[in-house]
N, C-alpha and C positions, 0 to 999 in steps of 0.2 A: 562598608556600603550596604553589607545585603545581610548584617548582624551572622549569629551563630545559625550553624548549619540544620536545618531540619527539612529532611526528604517531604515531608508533606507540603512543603511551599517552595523550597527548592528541587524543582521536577525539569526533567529535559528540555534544553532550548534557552531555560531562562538567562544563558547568556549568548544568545544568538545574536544579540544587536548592543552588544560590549565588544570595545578593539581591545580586547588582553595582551594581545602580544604585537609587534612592530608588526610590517607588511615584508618585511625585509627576512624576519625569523619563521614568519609563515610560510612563502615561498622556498627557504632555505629546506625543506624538509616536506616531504612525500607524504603530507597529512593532510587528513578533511577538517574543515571550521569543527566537524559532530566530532573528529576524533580526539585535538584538543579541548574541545568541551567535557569530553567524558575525561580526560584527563586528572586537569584542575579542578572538577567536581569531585574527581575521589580523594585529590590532596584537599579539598576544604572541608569533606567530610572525617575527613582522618584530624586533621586539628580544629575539630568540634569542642565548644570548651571553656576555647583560647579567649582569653580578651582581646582587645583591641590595641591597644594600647602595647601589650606583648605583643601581640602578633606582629605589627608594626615595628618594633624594634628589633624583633628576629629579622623582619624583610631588611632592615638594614643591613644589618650585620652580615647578609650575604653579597648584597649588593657593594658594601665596602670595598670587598678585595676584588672585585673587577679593576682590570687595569687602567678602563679608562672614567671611572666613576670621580667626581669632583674634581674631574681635570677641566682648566678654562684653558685653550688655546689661543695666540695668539702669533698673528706670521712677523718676522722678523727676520730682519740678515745681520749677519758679524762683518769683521772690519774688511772682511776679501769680496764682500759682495751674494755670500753664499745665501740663499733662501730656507731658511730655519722653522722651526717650530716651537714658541716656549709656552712651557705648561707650569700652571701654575695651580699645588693642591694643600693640604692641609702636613704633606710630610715636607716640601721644599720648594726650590722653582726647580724643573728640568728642561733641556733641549733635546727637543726630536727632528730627527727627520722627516721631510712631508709626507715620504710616502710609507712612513711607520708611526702612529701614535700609540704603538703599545711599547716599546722601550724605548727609555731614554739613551741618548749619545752622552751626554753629561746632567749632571746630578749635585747639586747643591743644596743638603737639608739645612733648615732652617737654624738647626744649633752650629752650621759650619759657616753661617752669613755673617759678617763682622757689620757691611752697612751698605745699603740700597741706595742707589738717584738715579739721577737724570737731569739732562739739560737738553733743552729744544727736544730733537727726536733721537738722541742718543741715551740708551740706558748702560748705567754701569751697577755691576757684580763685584764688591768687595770680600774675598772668603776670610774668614777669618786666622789662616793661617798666612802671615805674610809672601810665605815663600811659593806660594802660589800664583800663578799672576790674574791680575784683576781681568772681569772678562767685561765685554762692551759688546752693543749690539745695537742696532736702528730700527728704530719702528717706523711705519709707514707714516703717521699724525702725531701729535702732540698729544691728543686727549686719548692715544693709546696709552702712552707712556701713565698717565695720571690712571687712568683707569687700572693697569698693571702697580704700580705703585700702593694705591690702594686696595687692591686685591693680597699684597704682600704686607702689610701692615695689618690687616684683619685675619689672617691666616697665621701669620707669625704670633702675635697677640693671644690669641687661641692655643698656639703651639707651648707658649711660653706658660698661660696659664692652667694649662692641662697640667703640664712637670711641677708645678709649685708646690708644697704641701697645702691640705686644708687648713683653713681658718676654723677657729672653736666653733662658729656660728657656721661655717659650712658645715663640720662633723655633726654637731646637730641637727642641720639640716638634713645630712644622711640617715642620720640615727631615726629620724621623725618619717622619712621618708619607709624607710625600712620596715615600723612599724605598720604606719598606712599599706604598705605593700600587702604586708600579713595579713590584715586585720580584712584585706579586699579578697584575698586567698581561702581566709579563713568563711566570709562570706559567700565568695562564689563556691564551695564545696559546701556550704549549707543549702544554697539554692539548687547546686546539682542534688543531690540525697532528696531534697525534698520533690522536685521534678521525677527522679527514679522511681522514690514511694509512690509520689502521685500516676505514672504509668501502670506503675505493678499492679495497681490499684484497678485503674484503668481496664488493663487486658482482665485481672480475674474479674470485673464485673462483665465485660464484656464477652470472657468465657462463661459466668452460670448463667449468662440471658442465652447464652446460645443452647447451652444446656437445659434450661426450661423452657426453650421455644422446642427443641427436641422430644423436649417430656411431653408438653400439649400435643403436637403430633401426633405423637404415639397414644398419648389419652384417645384422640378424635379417632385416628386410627379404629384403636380396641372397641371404641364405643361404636363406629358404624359397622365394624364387624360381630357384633354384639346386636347392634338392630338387625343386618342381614340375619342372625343364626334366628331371633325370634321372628320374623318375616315366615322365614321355611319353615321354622315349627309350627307356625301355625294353618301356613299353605298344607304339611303334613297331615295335622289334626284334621283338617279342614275334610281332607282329601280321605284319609284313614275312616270317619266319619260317614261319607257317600259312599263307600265300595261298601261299610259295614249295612245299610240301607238300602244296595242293590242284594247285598246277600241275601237279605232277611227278603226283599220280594223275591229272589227266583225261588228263595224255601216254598214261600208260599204259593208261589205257580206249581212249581213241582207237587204240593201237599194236593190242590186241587183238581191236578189233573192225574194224581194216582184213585184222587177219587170219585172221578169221571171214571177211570178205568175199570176199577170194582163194580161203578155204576151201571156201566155198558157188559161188565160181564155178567153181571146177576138177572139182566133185564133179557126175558125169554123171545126168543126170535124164531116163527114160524117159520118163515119162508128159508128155502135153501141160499138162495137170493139174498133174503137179510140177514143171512149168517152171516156169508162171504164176505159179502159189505160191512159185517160187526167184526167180524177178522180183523177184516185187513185197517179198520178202524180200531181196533184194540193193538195190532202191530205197530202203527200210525203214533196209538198213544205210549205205547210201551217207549219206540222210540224215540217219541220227545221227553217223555220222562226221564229215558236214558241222558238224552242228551243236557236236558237243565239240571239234571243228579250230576252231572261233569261240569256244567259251568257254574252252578251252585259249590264244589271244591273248588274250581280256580280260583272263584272271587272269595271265598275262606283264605287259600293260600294267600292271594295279596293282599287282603285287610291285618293277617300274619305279619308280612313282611311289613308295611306301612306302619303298624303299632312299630315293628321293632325299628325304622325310620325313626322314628316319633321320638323313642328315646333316645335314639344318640345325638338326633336333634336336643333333644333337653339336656343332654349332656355337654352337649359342644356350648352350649346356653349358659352352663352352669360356669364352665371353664375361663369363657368369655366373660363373665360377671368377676370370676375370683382373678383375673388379670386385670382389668378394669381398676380394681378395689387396691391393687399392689402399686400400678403407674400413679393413682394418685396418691398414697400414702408417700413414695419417692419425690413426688411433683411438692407437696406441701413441705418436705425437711430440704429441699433445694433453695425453696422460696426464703425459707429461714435461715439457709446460710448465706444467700445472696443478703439479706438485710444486715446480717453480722457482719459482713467481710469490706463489703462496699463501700461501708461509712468510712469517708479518712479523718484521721487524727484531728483531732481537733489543737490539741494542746500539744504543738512541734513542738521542739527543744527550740530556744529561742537566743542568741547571743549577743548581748550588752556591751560591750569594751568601752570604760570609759578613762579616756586619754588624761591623763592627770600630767602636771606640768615636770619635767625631769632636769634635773642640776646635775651636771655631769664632772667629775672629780678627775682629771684625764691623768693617770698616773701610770706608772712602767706597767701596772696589771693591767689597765683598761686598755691599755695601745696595744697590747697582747694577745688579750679577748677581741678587739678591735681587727687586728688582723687576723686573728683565726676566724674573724666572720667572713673579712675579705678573703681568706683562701678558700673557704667553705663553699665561697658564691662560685668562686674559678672553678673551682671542682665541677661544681654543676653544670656550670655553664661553658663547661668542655666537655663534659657528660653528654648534655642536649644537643650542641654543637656537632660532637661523633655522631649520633643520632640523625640529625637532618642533613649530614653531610652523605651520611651513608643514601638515604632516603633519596637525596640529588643525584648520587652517585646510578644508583639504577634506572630513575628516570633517565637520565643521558644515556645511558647503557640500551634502554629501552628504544628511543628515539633515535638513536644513531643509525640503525639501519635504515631508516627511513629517509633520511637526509641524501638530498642531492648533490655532491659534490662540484657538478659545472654551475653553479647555481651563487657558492663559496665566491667572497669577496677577498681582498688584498689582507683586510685587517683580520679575517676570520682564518685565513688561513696562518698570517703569522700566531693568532694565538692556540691554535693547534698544534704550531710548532712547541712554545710557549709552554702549553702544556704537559706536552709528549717529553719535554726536558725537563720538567718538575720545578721550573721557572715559575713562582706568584710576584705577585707584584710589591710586594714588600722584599723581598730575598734579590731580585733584580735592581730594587732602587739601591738597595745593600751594600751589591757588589757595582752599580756604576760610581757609587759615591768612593767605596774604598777605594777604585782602578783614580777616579779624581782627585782624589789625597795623594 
């Protein structure tokens, strides 16, 4: 229904509004709808693959040996009046009791049936060993009886045609089948390979785009760290420049007022009066000379300092440029392996199989090769069989604590007996049939 498994479209919930399992099996056990969901999600992603068609004939094959699977019921009494149950499957007819449908009280496989009727609403059981006695039974209607009649003529039919040997045109038929089977096999492991490539494919272009969206970053990065360092260099120069421009005026204040000072000292002053006052104006000038001769050295010292700014600015500039020059050189052979790597194949291996008509010679070798393909399949398919049984086996193991016990019905709990006694439903028709011999 929902094809092969792929988590990108198979995402949680989507079987939230699917009945998977009876109300009866849900109830039975201590579980949320979300925790059987997550379940069967991980067994459908676990046989991701599968065909359909397989898949489906594995679901049978489990489903078979349930004891109550292609059983038709049908109520009935024997000649004392008793209120019966006859089940009618693809191995015999059986009788149960009502309030057990998982084994039978008696067992009649269909190679031990000699011949079937009925009249009105009486049916009879002929077994095929005389010495047995015929069994008889009442149905409630007539159009029971025809119904059961026919139910046992379709089944028996089946039963009889299964045991036959093939016809040539049947083995054929297998033989052609067989092939088709491969030849699908052979296809769907072309189509997975080619899916794998095409992923692998997939992630590494999706890894070097990640990789050259990293590399640009890091470009844009280097490069605006690259603007900021010539930003400051040139704020430095900028700056280095002014302090060198203040220096050079205090020189020159300081040069003019040393020669104010000579000025005022060589200029003769009569008065005792205008000494004083040329004094303490020559102190006046001494000290500011003093004082612009010291901030005339500070502003030396910092335009110092500032040049040497200046170059580690041009340095850090330079460094910045040679990192720059490296990201890209990296950034352009990335680009180049993205363009190599990403392209897919053009020319897959491609497979032809053409079916040519086959004449089959069926001699003591071919029946031989014949069955050693039939044991070849058994093999496998006791292989796979271990395999999911195992797989069953833990989920139950899994689930079991979870299950509510007051919860368990009449028929649930006999097959826990059933089970617990190593009792299947083939090994129990077995022994009711031998105990009716």
């Amino acid at each position: 229904q929902y094809g092969d498994y792929d988590p990108n479209v198979h995402k949680r919930g989507f079987l939230a509004q699917e009945e998977l399992l009876p109300k009866r099996v849900i109830n039975l056990y201590q579980m949320t709808p979300e925790m059987w969901e997550e379940r069967i999600t991980a067994w459908y992603a676990e046989h991701r693959g599968r065909a359909r068609d397989e898949a489906e004939m594995e679901y049978l094959k489990i489903a078979q040996d349930l004891e109550m699977y292609g059983v038709n019921y049908f109520a009935i009494r024997n000649k004392k009046g008793t209120e019966l149950l006859l089940g009618v499957d693809a191995l015999g007819l059986h009788i149960y009791d009502p309030d057990n449908r998982l084994t039978p009280k008696i067992s009649f496989p269909w190679n031990e049936i000699r011949n079937i009727s009925y009249s009105d609403k009486e049916f009879t059981i002929k077994p095929l060993d005389k010495k047995i006695d015929v069994f008889k039974f009442n149905s409630s209607k007539l159009r029971v009886n025809k119904l059961i009649l026919q139910l046992c003529i379709g089944n028996h039919d089946l039963f009889m045609r299964r045991r036959k040997a093939d016809s040539l045109e049947v083995q054929q038929m297998k033989a052609q089948a067989r092939e088709e089977k491969a030849r699908k096999q052979m296809e769907r492991q072309r189509l997975a390979r080619e899916k794998q490539m095409r992923e692998e494919a997939e992630r590494t272009r999706d890894e070097l785009e990640r990789r050259l969206m990293q590399l640009k970053e890091e470009a844009t990065m280097a490069n605006e760290a690259l603007m900021r360092s010539e930003e400051t260099a040139d704020l430095l120069a900028e700056k280095a420049q002014i302090t060198e421009e203040e220096a050079k005026l205090l020189a020159q204040k300081a040069a003019e007022a040393e020669q104010e000072m000579q000025r005022i000292k060589a200029t003769a002053i009569r008065t005792e009066e205008e000494k004083r006052l040329m004094e303490q104006k020559v102190l006046e000038a001494e000290m500011l000379a003093l004082k612009m001769a010291e901030e005339s050295e500070r502003r030396a010292k910092e335009a110092d300092q500032l040049k040497q700014d200046l170059q580690e600015a041009r340095e850090s500039e330079r460094r910045a440029k040679q990192k720059l020059l490296e990201i890209t050189s990296k950034s352009s052979y990335t680009q180049s392996m993205n363009s190599s790597t990403t392209a897919l194949p053009t020319d897959l291996p491609s497979f032809n199989l053409i079916s040519e008509s086959l004449s089959f010679d069926f001699k003591d070798t071919d029946m031989k090769r014949l069955s050693m393909e039939i044991e070849k399949e058994k093999v496998e398919y006791m292989e796979k069989s271990k395999h999911l049984q195992e797989q069953l086996n833990e989920l139950k193991t899994e689930i079991e604590a979870l299950k509510l016990k007051e919860r368990e019905t009449a028929l649930d709990i006999l097959h826990n007996e059933n089970t617990s006694r190593g009792n299947s439903k083939h090994n129990t028709i077995k022994k009711v049939s031998a105990g009716s011999s």
